[in-house]
Residue, then its C-alpha position, 0 to 999 in steps of 0.5 A: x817901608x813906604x810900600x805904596x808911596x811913589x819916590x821922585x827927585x824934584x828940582x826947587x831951583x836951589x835944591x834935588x829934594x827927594x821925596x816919597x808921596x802917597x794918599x788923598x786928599x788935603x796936602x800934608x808935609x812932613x819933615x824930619x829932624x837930626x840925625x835922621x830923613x824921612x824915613x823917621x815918618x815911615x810908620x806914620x806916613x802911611x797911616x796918614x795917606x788914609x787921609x791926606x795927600x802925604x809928602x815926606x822930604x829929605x831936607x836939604x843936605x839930608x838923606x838922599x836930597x842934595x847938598x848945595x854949596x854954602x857960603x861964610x855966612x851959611x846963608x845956604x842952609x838958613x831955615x829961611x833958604x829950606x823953607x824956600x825948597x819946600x815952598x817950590x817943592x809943593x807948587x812944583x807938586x801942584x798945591x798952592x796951599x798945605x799943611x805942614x808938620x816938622x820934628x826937631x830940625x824940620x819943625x824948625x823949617x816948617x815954622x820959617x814956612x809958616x812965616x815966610x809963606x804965610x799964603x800957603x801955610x793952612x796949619x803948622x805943627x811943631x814937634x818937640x822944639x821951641x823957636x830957635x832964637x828962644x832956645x838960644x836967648x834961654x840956653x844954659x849949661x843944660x842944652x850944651x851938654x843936653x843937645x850937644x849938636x847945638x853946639x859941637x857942630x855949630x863949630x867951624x869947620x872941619x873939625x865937626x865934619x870929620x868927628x861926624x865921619x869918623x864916628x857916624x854909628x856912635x853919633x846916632x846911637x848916643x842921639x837915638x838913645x840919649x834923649x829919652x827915646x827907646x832904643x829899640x825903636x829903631x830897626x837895624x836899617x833905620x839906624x843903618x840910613x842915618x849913619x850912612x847919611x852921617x858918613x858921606x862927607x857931602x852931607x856931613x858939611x851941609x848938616x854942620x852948616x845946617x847948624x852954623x846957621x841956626x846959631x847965627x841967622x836963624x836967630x837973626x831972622x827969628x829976632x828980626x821978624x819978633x821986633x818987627x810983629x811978624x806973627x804965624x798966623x795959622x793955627x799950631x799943634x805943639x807937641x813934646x816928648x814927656x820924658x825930655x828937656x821941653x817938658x822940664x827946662x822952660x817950666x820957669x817961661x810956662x812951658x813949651x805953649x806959652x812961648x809958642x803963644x808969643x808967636x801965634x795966636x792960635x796954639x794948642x798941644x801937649x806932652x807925647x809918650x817916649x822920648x824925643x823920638x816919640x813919633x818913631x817910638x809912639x807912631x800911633x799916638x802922633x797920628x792920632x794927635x795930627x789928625x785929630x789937628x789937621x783937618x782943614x777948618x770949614 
């Protein structure tokens, strides 16, 4: 995995994130989701090194990256505070400018980036989510007992930290095989990664405070900047699995683009094959969608 990509630690400032790099080209930012790192881009990484300047980064408090400490309002671990590290991360890189694609917890991110470093966004995708104050604002019984992380490690410490110690193999087998994705999409050692990343007790309390803050400021950031008029202003792909929640629960609000559209004007997309996995299950058809997006508009 990540045969020809260089490794480093780069330090944001307010973060050690860890990355692997490779390619040529316009400079290209992926980012990860729960409960895995970046090792979730390793069959399509390379592919598109063939074409872009690849960046793949362990989130802060995820994989190898480092866990800062947090504060009563997990302030820390805001997508607001995340986006700043990768905002860093890429001047520190040498790119003023770039485009950025998120699955789950790190298209969350990658949307904040779009907003908040709107000068260095050139294109955003988002896989598999909505806006977080949406799924909260929209949340029923279906996401508490669909995407139970929402919620359980959302709770106050420590009693989510712990269940995640204790059973960090359990919780990334159920979240690997329970959101419509195939097991078998996932190697051994894959698998392996992310519970160990899971056990470790450092991560374990950032990925919870991860959590608390997009039950909390994530939202207020997300409401304030709605009420404000604050539109991402690049061009977005949404993508989402058709087999999972994306594709059947917001049929009432037109689907996944039309609550897209309320914050950017420029969004394009569609359902992907497999489940909410689908760029660890699908790799070829998720960089066939990426790079038929992302090249840099003349």
């Amino acid at each position: 995995m990540f045969d020809d990509f260089e490794s480093a630690e780069v330090d944001t400032g307010g973060a050690r994130i860890f990355i692997r790099i490779a390619g040529g080209g316009p400079a290209l930012l992926l980012l990860h989701g729960f409960p895995e790192t970046h090792l979730m881009w390793r069959d399509v990484a390379p592919k598109l090194a063939d074409r872009f300047r690849v960046v793949c980064a362990d989130l802060r408090g995820y994989g190898k990256s480092s866990c800062p400490p947090s504060d009563r309002d997990h302030a820390p671990y805001a997508k607001r505070a995340m986006a700043a590290d990768l905002a860093a991360l890429m001047t520190k890189l040498g790119f003023s400018r770039f485009m950025v694609a998120g699955h789950d917890r790190g298209g969350r991110v990658a949307y904040r980036l779009a907003l908040d470093h709107s000068d260095r966004v050139d294109k955003l995708a988002v896989l598999d989510i909505i806006p977080t104050a949406d799924a909260w604002d929209l949340a029923d019984a279906r996401l508490a007992l669909g995407y139970w992380p929402w919620s359980l490690l959302a709770q106050a410490a420590p009693l989510p930290e712990a269940i995640m110690g204790m059973a960090a193999d359990a919780i990334v087998d159920n979240a690997l095989a329970g959101w419509g994705s195939s097991p078998a999409a996932f190697p051994a050692e894959v698998r392996q990664a992310y519970a160990d990343a899971l056990r470790d007790p450092a991560h374990a309390h950032a990925i919870c405070e991860e959590y608390r803050a997009a039950a909390t400021l994530d939202r207020e950031h997300d409401h304030a900047d709605r009420a404000a008029g604050r539109r991402i202003g690049c061009p977005v792909l949404a993508l989402w699995s058709g087999l999972g929640a994306l594709a059947e629960w917001y049929v009432q609000e037109g689907g996944p683009l039309a609550l897209w559209r309320k914050w950017a004007d420029n969004v394009s997309g569609g359902a992907m094959p497999g489940g909410h996995f689908f760029p660890e299950e699908f790799p070829d058809e998720t960089v066939a969608a990426l790079c038929d997006f992302l090249p840099p508009e003349k």
